[in-house]
N, C-alpha and C positions, 0 to 999 in steps of 0.2 A: 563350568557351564551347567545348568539347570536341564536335566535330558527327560524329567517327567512335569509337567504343567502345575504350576501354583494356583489358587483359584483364589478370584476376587467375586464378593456374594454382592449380587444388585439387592437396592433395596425391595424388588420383586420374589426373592430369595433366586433366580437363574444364577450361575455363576459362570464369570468369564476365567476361562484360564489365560494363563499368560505366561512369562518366563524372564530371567533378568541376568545381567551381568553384571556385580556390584564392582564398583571402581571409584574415581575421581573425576571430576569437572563437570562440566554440565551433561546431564541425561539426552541419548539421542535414544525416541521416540519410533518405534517402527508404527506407521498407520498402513494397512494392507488394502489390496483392493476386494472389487464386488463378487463373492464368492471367492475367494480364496482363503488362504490362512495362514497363518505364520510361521509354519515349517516350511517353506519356498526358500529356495537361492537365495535372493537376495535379503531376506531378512537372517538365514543363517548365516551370508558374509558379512552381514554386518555384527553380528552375535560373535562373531569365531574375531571382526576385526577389533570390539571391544575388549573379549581378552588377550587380545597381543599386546593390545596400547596401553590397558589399564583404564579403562573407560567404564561408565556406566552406561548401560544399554537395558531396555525396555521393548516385550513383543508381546502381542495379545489377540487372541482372536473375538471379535465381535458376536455377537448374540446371534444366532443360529450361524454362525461359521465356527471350521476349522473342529478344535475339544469343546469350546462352547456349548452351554445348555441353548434351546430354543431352536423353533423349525426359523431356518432361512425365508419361509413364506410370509414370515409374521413380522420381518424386519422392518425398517423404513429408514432414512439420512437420520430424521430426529430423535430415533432409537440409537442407531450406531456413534450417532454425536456425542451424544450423554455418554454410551460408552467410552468412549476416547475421553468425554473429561472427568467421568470417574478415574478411569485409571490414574492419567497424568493429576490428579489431584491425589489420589488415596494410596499412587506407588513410588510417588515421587519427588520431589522439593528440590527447588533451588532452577538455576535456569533450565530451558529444555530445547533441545533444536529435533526437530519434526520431520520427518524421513516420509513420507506420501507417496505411495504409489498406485494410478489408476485414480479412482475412487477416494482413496485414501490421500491423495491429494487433494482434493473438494474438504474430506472434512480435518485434512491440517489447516487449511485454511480456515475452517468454521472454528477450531481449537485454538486456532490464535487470534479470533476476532474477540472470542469468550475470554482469552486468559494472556493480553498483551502484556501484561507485566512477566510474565514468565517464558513466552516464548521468545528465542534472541535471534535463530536460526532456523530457515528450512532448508532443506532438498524433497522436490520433484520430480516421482519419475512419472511421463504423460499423463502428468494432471487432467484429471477429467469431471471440474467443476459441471455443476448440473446438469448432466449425464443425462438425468431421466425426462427431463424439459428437451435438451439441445442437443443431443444425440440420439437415445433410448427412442423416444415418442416418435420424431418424424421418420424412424425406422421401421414401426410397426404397418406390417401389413393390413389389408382390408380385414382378412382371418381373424389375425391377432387382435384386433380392433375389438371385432363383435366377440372373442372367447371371452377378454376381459370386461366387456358391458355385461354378458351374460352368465361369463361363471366370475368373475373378480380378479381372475390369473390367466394367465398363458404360460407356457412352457415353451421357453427359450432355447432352441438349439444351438449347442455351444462345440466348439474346437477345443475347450479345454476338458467339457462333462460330456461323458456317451449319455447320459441323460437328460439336459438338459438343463436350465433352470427355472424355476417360477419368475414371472413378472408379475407385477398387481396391482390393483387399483388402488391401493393403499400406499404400494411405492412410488409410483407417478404421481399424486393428488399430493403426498406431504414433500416430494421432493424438491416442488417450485414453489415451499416458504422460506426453501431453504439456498434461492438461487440468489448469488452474487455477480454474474454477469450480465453487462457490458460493464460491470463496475461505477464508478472508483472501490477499489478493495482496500481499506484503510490497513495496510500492513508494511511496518516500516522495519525491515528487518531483512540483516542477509537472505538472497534465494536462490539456489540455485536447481534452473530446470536441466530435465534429458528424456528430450524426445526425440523418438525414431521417426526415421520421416516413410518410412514405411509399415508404419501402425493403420493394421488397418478397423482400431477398433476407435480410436482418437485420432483426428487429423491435427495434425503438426499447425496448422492454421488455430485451433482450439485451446492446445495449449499456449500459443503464441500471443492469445489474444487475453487470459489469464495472466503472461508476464506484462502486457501493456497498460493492464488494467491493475496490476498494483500500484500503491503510490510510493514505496521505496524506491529508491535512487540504484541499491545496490542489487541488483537484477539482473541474471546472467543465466541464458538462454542458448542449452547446445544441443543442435538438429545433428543428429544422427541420419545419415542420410540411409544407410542401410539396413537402421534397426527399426526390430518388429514390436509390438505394445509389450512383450517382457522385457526388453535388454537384460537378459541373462544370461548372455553369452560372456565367456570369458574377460573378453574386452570391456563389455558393457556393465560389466562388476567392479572391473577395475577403476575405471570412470567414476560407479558408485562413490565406491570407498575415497577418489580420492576426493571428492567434491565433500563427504562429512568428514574428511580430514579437515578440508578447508574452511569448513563451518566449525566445527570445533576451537582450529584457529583462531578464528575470527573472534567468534563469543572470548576466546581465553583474551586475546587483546581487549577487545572492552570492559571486561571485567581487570582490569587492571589499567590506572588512571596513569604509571606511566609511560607504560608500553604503549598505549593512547595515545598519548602525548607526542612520539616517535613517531606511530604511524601519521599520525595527522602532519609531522612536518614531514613526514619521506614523502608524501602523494604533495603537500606544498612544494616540495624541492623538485620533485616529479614535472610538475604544470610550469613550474619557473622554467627548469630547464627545456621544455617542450617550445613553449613560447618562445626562447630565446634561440634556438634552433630556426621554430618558423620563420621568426623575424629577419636570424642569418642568410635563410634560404630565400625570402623574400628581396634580400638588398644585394645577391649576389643576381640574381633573375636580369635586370638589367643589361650587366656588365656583360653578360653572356651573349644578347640579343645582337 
């Protein structure tokens, strides 16, 4: 594993660092959320579960986050966007499944409306599609309101910064071109969500309404009823990992036409047998009465 930062040059010359785990199979993609960076828990569980497995792994910080060139004041969704598909264009080939957490769930999603042919898989952790529309904004106080009319920013006091963050007028104005909810979310592809239902920065109803409004079929959404917006609690690591275990899986079946083959009769064989059960259960109901 890579313990000092590689750096990829924007065409602005800023450079994003980032870090990788070279392996086999499809690339899983760490997207971080707002203000943080890619030395957290769960991006290093996922780095540490890459080299166990022999995996390809992928982690980067955003432009003004984390090693990152660039003030965090200057960011925006459309700035961070472009970052994520430089990366996943310029570090990596071949399929990719999208790991999203917070924030970074908004713009895995915006990474695979851009680059459908290559994403096959995500996971979710408390996706927080349009944030700064549908959360951020109707939070802002009267205060906040008039600092960002009058100076452009506010400074966000956070549980995670003794200092704070910037907000801005630039982040909110680009944020809602970049909104996809109430949806349809044209994304046809494994997803698996994990939201705590005691996040109190994402309500479990928001990400909820992001799984309803994809149009994939295979969509798998699980409330943690005790976990807070990290789940990086031990447990909640474990869950991680094993849900991009299950994504990996998944991708590895479909990329091979006859393992395909198997799964699509085992889930036929599945629905046969279900039916014939009901239908048992249904002719025995009678006799019983």
């Amino acid at each position: 594993m890579t313990e000092s930062p590689e750096w990829l040059v924007r065409d602005d010359k800023h450079r994003l660092a980032y870090r990788q785990v070279s392996g086999e199979g499809a690339t899983v993609v760490w997207l971080g959320g707002f203000h943080s960076d890619m030395t957290g828990s769960k991006a290093q569980t996922l780095a540490e579960q890459a080299e166990a497995t022999g995996g390809r792994f992928l982690r980067f910080d955003y432009f003004g986050h984390g090693e990152s060139d660039g003030r965090f004041a200057d960011g925006t969704i459309s700035r961070w966007r472009a970052d994520a598909l430089a990366a996943v264009d310029e570090l990596t080939e071949g399929p990719l499944i999208l790991v999203g957490s917070s924030m970074g769930g908004w713009i895995a999603c915006l990474v695979a409306l851009a680059r459908p042919e290559r994403v096959r898989a995500m996971v979710l952790i408390a996706p927080a599609p349009d944030f700064t529309e549908k959360l951020m904004a109707p939070e802002l106080s009267e205060d906040a309101r008039a600092a960002i009319a009058r100076d452009g920013f506010w400074i966000r006091p956070s549980d995670y910064d003794d200092g704070g963050y910037p907000i801005t007028r630039a982040l909110l104005e680009d944020g809602a071109q970049w909104s996809i909810l109430p949806g349809p979310v044209p994304i046809d592809v494994p997803v698996r969500i994990l939201q705590g239902g005691a996040d109190p920065d994402v309500p479990w109803t928001h990400a909820l309404a992001l799984a309803n409004a994809l149009t994939g079929q295979d969509v798998v959404f699980t409330l943690i009823k005790d976990g807070d917006h990290r789940l990086s609690r031990p447990q909640d690591l474990e869950r991680l990992t094993a849900a991009v275990s299950e994504a990996r899986g998944l991708v590895e079946i479909d990329d091979d036409p006859v393992a395909r083959r198997l799964a699509r009769a085992a889930r036929a064989r599945g629905a046969s047998l279900a039916s014939a059960a009901a239908w048992a259960a249904a002719d025995l109901g009678p006799d019983e009465d």
